[in-house]
Residue frames as qw, qx, qy, qz and C-alpha x, y, z in Angstrom:
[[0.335, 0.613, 0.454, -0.553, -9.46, 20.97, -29.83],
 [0.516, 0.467, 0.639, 0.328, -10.85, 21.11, -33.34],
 [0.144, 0.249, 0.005, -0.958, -11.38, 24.47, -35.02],
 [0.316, 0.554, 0.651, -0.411, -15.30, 25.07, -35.54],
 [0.540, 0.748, 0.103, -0.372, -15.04, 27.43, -38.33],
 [0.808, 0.450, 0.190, 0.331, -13.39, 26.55, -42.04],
 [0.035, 0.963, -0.181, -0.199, -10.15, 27.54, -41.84],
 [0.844, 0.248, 0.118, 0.461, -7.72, 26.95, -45.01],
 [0.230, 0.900, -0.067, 0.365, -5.93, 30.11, -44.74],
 [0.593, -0.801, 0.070, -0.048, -4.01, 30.04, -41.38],
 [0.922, -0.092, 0.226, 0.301, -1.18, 27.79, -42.13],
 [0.605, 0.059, 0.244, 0.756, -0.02, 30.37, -44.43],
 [0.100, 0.940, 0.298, -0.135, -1.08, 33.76, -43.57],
 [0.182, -0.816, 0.129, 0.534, 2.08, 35.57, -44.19],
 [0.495, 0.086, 0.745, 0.438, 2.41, 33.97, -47.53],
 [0.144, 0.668, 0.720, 0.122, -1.00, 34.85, -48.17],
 [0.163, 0.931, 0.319, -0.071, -0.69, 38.41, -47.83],
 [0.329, -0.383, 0.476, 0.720, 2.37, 38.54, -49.53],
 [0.071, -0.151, -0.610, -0.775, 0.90, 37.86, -53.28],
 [0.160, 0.649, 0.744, -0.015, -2.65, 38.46, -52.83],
 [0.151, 0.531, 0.369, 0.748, -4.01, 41.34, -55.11],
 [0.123, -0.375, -0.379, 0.837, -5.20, 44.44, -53.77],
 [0.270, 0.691, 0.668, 0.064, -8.83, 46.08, -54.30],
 [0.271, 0.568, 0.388, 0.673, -9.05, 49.33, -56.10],
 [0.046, 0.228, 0.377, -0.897, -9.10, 52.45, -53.74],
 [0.101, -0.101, -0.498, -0.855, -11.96, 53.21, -56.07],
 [0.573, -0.385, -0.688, -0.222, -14.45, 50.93, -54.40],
 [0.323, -0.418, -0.664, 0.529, -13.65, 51.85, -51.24],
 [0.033, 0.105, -0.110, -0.988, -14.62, 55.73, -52.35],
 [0.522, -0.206, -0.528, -0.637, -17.92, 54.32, -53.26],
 [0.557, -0.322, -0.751, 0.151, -18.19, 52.71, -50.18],
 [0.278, -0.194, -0.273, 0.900, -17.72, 56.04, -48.74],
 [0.328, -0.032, -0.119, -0.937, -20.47, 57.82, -50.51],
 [0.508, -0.299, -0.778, -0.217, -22.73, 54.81, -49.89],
 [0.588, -0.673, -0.424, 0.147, -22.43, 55.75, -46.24],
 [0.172, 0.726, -0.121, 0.655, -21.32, 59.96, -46.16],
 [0.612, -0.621, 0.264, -0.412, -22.15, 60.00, -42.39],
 [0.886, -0.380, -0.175, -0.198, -20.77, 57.12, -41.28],
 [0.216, -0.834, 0.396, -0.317, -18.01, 56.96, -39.07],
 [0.375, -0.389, 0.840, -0.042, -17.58, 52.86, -38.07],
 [0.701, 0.282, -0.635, -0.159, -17.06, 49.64, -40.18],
 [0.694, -0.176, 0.698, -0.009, -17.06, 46.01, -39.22],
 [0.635, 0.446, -0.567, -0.277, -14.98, 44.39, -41.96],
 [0.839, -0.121, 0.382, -0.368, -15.92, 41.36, -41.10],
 [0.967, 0.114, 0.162, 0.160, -13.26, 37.89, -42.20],
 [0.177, 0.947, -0.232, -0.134, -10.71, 40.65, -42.53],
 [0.825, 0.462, -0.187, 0.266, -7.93, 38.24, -43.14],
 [0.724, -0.174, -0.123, 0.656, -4.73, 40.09, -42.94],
 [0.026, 0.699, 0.454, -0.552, -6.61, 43.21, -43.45],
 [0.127, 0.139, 0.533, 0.825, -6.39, 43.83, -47.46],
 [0.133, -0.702, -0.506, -0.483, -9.92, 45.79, -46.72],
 [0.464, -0.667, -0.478, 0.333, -9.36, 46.73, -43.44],
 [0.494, -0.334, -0.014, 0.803, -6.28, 48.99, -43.81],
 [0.039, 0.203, 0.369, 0.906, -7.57, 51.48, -47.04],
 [0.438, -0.673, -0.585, -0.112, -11.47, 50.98, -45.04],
 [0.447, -0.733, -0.313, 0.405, -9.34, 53.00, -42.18],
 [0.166, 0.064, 0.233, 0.956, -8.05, 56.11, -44.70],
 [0.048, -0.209, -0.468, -0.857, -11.61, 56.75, -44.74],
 [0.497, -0.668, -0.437, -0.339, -13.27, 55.90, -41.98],
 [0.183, -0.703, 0.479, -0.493, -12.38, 57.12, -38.01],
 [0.349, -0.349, 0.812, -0.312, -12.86, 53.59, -37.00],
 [0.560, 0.383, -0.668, -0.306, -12.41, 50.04, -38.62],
 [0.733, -0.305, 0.543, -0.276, -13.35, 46.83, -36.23],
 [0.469, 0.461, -0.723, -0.214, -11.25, 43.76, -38.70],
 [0.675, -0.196, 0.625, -0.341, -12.49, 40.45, -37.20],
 [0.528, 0.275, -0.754, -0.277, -11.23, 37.20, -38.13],
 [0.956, -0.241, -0.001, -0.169, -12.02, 33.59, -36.54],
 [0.919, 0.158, -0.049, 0.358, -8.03, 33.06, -37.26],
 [0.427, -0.824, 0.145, 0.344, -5.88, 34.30, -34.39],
 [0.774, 0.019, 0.425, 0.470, -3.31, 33.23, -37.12],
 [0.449, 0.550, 0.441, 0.549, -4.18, 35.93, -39.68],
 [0.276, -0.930, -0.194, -0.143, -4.80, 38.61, -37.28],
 [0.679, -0.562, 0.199, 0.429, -1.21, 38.21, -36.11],
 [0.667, 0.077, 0.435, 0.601, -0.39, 38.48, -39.22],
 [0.286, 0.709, 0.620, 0.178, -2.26, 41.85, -40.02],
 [0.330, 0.573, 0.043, 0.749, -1.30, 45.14, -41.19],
 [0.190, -0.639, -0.589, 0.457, -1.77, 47.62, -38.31],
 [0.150, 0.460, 0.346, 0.804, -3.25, 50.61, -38.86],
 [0.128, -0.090, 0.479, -0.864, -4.24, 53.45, -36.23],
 [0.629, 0.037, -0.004, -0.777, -7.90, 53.44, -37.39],
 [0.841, -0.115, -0.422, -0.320, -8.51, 49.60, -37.41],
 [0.551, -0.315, 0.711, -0.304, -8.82, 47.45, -33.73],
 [0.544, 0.080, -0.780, -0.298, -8.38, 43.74, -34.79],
 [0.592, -0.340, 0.540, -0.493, -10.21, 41.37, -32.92],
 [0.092, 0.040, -0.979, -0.176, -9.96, 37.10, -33.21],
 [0.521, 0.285, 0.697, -0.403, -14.15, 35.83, -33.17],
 [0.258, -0.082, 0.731, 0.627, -16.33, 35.20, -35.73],
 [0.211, -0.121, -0.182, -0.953, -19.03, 36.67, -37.84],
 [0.466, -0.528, -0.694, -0.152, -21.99, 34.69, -36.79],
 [0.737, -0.560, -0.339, 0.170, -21.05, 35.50, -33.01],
 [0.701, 0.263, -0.366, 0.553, -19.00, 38.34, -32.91],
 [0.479, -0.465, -0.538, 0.515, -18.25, 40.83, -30.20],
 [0.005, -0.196, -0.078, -0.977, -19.38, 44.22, -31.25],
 [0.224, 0.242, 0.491, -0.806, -22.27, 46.24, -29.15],
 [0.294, 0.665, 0.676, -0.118, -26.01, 46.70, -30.60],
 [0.476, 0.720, 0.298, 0.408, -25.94, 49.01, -33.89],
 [0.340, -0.855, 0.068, 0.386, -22.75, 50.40, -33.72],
 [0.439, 0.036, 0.564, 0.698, -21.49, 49.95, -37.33],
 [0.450, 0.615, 0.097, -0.640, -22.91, 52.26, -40.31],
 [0.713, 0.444, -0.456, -0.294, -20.54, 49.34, -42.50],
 [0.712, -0.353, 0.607, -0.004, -20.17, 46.33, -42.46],
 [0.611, 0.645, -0.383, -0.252, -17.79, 44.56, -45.31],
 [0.872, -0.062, 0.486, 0.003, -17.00, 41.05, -46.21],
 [0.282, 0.805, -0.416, -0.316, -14.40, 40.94, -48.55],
 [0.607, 0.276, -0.740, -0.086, -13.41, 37.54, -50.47],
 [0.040, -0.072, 0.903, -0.421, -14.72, 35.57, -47.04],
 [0.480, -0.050, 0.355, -0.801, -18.35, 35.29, -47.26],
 [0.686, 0.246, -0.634, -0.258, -18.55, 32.26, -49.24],
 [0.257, 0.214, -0.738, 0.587, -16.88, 30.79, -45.51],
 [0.298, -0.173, 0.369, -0.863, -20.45, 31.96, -43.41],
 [0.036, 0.482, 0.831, -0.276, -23.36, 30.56, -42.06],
 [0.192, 0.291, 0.225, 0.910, -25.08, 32.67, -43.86],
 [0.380, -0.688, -0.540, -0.302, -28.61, 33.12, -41.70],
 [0.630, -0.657, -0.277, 0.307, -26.73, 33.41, -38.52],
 [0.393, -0.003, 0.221, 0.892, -24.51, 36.20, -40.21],
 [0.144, 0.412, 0.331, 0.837, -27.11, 38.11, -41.13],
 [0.551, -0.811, -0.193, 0.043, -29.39, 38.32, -37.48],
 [0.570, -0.575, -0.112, 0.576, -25.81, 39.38, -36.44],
 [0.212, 0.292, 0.344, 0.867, -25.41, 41.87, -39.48],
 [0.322, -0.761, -0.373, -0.423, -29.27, 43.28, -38.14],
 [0.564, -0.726, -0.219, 0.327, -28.10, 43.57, -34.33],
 [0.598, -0.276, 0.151, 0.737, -24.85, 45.02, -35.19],
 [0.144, 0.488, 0.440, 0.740, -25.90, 47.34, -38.19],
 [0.069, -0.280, -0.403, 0.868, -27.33, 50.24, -37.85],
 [0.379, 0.686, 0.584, -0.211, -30.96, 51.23, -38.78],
 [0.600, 0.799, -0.047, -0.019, -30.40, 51.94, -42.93],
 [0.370, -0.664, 0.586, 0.280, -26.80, 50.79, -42.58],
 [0.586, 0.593, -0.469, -0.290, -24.90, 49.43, -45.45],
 [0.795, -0.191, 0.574, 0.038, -23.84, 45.67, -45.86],
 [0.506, 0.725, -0.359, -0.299, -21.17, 45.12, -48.69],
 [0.703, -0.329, 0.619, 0.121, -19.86, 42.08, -49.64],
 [0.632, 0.634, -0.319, -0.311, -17.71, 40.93, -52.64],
 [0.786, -0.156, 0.474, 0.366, -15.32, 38.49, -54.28],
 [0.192, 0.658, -0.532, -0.496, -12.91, 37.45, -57.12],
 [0.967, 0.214, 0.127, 0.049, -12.84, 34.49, -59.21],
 [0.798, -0.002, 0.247, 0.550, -10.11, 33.50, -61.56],
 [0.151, 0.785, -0.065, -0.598, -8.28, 36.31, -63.17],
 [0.791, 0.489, 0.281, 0.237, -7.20, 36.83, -66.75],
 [0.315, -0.710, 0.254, 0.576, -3.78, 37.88, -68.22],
 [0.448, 0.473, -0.348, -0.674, -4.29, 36.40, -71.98],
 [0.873, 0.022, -0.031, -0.486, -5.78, 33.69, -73.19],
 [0.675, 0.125, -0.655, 0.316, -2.79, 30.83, -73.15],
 [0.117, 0.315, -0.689, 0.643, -1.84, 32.08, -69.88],
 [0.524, -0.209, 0.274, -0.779, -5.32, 31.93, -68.67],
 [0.817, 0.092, -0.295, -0.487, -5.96, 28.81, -69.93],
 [0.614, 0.284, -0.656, 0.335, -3.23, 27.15, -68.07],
 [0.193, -0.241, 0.566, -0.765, -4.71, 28.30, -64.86],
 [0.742, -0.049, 0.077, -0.664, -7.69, 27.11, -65.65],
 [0.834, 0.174, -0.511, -0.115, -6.17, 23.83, -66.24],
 [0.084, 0.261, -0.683, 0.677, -4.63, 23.84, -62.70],
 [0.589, 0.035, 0.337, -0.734, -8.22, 25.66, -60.97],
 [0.744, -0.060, 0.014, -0.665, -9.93, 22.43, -62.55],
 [0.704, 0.373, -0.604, 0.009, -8.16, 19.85, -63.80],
 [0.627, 0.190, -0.589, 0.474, -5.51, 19.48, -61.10],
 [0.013, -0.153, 0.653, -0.742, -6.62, 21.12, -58.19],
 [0.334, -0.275, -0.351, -0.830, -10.05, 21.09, -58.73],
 [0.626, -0.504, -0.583, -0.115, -11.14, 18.30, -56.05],
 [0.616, -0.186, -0.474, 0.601, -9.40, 19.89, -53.58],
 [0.296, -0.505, -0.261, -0.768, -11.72, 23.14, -53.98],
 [0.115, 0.211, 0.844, -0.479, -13.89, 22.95, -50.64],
 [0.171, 0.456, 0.853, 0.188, -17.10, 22.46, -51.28],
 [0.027, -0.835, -0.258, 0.485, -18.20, 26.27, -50.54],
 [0.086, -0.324, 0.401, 0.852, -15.64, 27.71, -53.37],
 [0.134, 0.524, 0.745, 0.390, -18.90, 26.42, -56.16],
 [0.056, 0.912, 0.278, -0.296, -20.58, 30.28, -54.59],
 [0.158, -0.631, 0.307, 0.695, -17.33, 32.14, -55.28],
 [0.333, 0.016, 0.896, 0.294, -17.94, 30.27, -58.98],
 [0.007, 0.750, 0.658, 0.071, -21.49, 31.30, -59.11],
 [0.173, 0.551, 0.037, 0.816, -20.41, 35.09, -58.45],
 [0.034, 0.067, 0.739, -0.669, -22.49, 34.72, -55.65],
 [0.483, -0.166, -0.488, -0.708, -25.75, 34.95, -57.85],
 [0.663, -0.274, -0.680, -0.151, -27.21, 31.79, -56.02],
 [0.289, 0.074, -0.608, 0.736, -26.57, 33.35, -52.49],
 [0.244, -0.668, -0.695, 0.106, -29.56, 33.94, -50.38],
 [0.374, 0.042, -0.195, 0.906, -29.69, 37.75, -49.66],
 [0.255, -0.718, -0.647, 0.040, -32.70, 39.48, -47.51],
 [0.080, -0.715, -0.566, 0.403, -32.29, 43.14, -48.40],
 [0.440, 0.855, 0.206, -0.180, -32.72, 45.64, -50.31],
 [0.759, 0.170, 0.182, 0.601, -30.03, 45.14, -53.25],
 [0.327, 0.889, -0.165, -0.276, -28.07, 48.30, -54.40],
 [0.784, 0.590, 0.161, 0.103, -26.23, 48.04, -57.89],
 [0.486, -0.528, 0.271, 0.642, -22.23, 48.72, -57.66],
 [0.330, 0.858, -0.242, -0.310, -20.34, 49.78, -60.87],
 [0.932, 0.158, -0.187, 0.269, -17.81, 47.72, -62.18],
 [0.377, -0.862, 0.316, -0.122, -14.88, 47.03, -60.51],
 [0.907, 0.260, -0.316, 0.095, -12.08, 45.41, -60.96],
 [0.564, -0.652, 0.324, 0.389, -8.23, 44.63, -58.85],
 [0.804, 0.548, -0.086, 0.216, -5.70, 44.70, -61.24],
 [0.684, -0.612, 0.301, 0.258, -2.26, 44.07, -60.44],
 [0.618, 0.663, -0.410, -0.105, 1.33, 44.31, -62.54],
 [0.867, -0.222, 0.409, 0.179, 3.71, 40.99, -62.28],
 [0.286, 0.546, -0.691, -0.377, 6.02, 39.47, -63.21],
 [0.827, -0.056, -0.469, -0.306, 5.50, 35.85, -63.86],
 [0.302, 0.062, -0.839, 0.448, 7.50, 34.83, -60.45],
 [0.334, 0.080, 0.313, -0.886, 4.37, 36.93, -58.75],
 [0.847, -0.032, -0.322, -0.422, 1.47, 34.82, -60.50],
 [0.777, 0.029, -0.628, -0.024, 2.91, 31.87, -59.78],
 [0.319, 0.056, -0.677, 0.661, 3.68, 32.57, -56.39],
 [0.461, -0.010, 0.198, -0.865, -0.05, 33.82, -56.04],
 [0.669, 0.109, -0.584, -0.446, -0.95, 30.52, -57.16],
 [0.479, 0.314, -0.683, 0.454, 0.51, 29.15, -54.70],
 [0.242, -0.077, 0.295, -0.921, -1.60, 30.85, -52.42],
 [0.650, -0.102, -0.191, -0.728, -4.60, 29.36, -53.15],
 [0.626, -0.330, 0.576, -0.409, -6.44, 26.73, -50.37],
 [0.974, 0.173, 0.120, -0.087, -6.89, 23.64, -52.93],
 [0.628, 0.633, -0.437, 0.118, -3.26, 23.72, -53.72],
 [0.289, -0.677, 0.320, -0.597, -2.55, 24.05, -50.53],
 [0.790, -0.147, 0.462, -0.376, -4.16, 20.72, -49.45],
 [0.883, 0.466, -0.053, -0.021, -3.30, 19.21, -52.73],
 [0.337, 0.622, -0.579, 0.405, 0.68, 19.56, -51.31],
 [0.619, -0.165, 0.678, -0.360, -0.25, 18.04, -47.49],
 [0.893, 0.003, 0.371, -0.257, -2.19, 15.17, -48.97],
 [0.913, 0.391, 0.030, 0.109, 0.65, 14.28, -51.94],
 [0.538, -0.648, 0.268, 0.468, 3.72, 16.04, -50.77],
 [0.564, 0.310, 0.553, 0.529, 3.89, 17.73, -54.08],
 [0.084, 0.404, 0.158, -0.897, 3.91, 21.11, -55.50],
 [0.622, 0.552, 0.555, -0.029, 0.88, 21.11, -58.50],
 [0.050, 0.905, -0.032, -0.422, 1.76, 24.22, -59.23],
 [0.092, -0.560, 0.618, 0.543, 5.10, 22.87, -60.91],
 [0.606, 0.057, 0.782, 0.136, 2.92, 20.92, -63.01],
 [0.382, 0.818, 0.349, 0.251, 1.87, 23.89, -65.35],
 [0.515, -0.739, 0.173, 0.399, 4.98, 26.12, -64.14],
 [0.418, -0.181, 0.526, 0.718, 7.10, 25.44, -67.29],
 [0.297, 0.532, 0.729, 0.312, 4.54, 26.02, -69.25],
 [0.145, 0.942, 0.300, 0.035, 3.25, 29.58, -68.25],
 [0.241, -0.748, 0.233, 0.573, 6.66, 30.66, -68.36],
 [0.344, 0.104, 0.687, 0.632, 6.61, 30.05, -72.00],
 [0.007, -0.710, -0.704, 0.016, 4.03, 31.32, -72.23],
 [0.412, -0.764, -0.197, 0.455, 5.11, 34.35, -70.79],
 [0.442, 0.810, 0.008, 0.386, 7.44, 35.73, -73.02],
 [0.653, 0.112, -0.182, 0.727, 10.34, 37.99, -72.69],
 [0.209, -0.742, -0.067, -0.633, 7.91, 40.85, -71.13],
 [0.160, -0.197, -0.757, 0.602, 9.07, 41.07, -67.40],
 [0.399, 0.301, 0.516, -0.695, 5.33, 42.40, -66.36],
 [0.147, -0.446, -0.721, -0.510, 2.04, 41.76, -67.48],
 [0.418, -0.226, -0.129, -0.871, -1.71, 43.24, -66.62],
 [0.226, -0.200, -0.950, 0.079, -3.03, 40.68, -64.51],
 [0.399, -0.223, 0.008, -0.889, -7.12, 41.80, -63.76],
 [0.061, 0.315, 0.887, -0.331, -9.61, 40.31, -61.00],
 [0.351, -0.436, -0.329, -0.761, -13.21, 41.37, -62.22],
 [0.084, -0.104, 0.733, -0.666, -14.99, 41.94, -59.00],
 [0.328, -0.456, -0.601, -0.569, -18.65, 40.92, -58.00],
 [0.059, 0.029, -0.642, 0.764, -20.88, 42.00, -55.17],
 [0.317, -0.604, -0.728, -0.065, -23.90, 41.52, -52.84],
 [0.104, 0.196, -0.235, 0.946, -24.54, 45.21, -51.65],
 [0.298, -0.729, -0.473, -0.394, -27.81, 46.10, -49.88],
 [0.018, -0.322, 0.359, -0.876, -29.12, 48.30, -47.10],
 [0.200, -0.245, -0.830, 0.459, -30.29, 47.47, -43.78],
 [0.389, -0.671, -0.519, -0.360, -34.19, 48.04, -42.75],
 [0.316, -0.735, 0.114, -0.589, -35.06, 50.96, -40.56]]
């Protein structure tokens, strides 16, 4: 049997939430005052739950739904969050019984129409819908520029065809309700340079770009950003976030 929904992550979920960055408690504190009353969350593509788990410090109950039994196996547990395997178009929560719902570096992945009738059923009446991402990050301008010569150059066909939103910030994303304005935000993480490159690693076009050539790319700018690098073990390594925030209609 095929799988139905787009799924480059699975193969390596415990990889994956080895180096992937982590989002700023900040944001989730704002996600809190966005919704003072509210009590349940659907974090909706939850991965291996890098939103799911700080979402349940703050809320009494977290619902983490992936389409990838794979990642869910792999997912943090945390009293306050029930994982569950379905997916966001279609998933299995009651008639407005969230006050959030958050999409966290996965909405780029959706159907987006049929996501959002199931964002109205599920939501509650003036409930909150947050969704964000990350693009590329930046650690200084050689180093960055050597990623970027990876992200286009060398992996670049091997992008799926959906990563052009994450690209776009999500600017070009259909969205049908009433916007609210975040603050900036950013992840920022400290490495060393075995961590970057092992977060590189991580990413789905490399991924595919090893299956289809039995190669790593990765070592193909490898010598390089360790020159690059210098004799500092850590650097500042910073995701600038972006987001589609709005609030659900009475």
């Amino acid at each position: 049997m095929g799988m139905s929904f787009r799924d480059h992550f699975s193969s390596h979920s415990s990889f994956y939430s080895e180096f992937r960055p982590g989002y700023p408690k900040d944001l989730f504190y704002y996600l809190k005052n966005l919704s003072p009353h509210g009590k349940t969350v659907w974090d909706c593509g939850t991965g291996t739950g890098q939103a799911a788990v700080p979402l349940g410090e703050l809320f009494e109950k977290v619902i983490a739904s992936d389409p990838s039994e794979n990642q869910i196996v792999n997912a943090e547990p945390h009293q306050n969050v029930e994982y569950r395997v379905c997916k966001a178009e279609n998933s299995t929560l009651g008639n407005h019984e969230v006050d959030l719902i958050t999409v966290a570096q996965a909405f780029h992945w959706f159907d987006f129409n049929p996501f959002y009738k199931e964002v109205i059923r599920v939501g509650k009446k003036k409930g909150i819908l947050a969704i964000w991402g990350y693009g590329l990050h930046s650690i200084s301008s050689e180093i960055d520029g050597l990623v970027d010569k990876l992200y286009g150059e060398i992996v670049g066909p091997y992008w799926p065809s959906e990563r052009k939103y994450v690209e776009e910030k999500y600017k070009t994303i259909p969205f049908p309700f009433e916007e609210i304005v975040p603050p900036h935000f950013s992840m920022k993480e400290e490495w060393n340079v075995d961590q970057l490159l092992g977060y590189l690693r991580t990413w789905s076009s490399v991924q595919k770009y090893i299956q289809k050539n039995e190669s790593d790319p990765v070592l193909l700018v490898e010598e390089y950003i360790r020159n690059s690098w210098g004799p500092t073990q850590t650097k500042i390594v910073e995701w600038p976030l972006f987001f589609k925030i709005g609030r659900l209609p009475d």
